[in-house]
C-alpha positions as CSV (number, residue, x, y, z in Angstrom):
1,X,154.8,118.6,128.0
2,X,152.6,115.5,129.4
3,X,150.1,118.0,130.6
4,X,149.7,119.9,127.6
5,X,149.1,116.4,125.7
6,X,146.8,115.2,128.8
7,X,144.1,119.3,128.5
8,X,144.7,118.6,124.7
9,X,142.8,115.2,124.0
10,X,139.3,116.4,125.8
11,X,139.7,119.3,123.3
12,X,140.4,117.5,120.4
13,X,137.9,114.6,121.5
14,X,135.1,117.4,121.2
15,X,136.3,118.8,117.6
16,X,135.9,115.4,116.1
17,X,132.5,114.7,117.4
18,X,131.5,118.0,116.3
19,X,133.5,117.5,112.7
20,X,131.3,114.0,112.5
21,X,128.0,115.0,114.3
22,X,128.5,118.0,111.2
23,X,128.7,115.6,108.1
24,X,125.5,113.6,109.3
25,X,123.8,116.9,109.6
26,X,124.9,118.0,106.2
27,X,123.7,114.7,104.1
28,X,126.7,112.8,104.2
29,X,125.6,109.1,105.2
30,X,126.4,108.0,108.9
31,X,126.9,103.9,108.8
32,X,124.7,103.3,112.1
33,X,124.4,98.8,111.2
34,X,121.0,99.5,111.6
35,X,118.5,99.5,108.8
36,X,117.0,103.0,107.9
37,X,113.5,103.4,109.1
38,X,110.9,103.7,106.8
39,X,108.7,106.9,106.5
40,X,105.7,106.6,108.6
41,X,102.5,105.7,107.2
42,X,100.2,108.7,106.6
43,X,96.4,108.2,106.8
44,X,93.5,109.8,105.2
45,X,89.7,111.1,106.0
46,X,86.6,109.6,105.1
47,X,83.7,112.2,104.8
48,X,80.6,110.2,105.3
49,X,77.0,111.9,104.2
50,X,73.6,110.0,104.0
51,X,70.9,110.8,101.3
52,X,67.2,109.3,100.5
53,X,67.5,108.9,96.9
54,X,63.6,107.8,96.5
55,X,60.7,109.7,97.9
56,X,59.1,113.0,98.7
57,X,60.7,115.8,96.1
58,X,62.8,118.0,98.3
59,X,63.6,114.7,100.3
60,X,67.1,114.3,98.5
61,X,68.5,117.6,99.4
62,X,68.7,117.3,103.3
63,X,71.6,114.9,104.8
64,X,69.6,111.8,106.4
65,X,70.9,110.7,109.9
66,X,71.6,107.0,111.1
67,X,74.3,104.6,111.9
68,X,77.0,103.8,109.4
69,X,79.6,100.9,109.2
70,X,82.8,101.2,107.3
71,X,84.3,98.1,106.4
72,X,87.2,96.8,104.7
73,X,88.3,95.1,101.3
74,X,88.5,91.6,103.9
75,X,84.5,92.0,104.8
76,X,85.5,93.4,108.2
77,X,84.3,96.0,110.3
78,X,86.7,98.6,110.8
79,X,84.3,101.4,111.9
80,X,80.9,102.5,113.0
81,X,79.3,106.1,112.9
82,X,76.6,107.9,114.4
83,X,75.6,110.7,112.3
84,X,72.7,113.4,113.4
85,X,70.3,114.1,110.6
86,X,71.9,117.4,108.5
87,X,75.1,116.3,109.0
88,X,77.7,114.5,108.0
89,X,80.6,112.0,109.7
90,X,84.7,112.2,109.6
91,X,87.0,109.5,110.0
92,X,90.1,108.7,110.2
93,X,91.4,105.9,108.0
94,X,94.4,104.3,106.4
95,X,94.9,103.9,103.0
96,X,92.5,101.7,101.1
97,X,89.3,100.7,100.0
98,X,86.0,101.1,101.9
99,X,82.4,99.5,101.4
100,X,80.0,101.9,103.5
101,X,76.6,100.6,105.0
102,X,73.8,101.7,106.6
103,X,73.3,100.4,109.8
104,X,75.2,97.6,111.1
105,X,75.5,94.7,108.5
106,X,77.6,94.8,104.9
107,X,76.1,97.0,102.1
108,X,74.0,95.1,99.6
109,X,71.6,96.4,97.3
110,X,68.7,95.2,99.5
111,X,70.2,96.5,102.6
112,X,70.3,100.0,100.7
113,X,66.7,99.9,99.8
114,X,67.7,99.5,96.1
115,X,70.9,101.8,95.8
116,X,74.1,100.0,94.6
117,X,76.6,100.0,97.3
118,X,79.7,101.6,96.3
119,X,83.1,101.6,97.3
120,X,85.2,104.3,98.7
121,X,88.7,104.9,98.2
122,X,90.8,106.4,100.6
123,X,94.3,108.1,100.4
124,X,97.0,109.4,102.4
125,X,97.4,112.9,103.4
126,X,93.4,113.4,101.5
127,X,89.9,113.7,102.7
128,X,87.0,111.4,100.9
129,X,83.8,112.4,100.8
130,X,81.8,109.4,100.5
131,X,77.5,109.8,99.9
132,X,75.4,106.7,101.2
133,X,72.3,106.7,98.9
134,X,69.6,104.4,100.2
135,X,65.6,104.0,98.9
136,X,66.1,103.7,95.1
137,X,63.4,101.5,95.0
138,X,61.0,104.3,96.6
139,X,61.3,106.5,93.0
């Protein structure tokens, strides 16, 4: 009799943790006396092209090159780019809202040759595209 009780306790030890590990899998809440963890912050893309607004005709259909600063709603730098003439520059942001500059400083009207800077919103899980006009003042 003792050593049917003794093999019988592994065995019965195994069906409750299934019979438990089974209600956690199936919704039922598990108190852990920790706090849940919060879903994980997603980020989005920022699609960065650069365009001469002012100037020769044709001049405002081709993609410009140079280097672009992405900066934050706080006035700081979060990113820089290096984009080829004819194309175009992806990043990878988080959630929020963008002023875009050409070349290294914060966008102003002067700095953009005229253009209004703009600013760029970015969301999770979503791709931006974002054009950087510069040389208003050359139409």
């Amino acid at each position: 009799m003792k050593r049917a009780i003794v093999y019988s306790l592994p065995v019965l030890a195994i069906a409750l943790s299934v019979g438990c590990g089974a209600g956690a899998r199936d919704g039922v809440p598990v108190a852990t006396g920790q706090p849940p963890t919060p879903p994980p912050q997603g980020n989005g893309h920022l699609v960065v092209g650069i365009r001469l607004a002012g100037g020769q005709a044709d001049a405002g259909d081709t993609l410009g090159g140079g280097l672009v600063s992405i900066f934050n709603g706080h006035h700081h730098l979060v990113r820089r780019l290096k984009i080829r003439p004819g194309h175009t520059g992806r990043v990878r942001l988080p959630p929020g809202r963008y002023s875009v500059g050409l070349g290294s400083q914060w966008p102003t009207k002067r700095r953009l040759q005229g253009c209004s800077p703009e600013v760029a919103t970015v969301r999770r899980g979503r791709t931006t595209r974002y054009t950087l006009y510069h040389g208003c003042w050359l139409m």
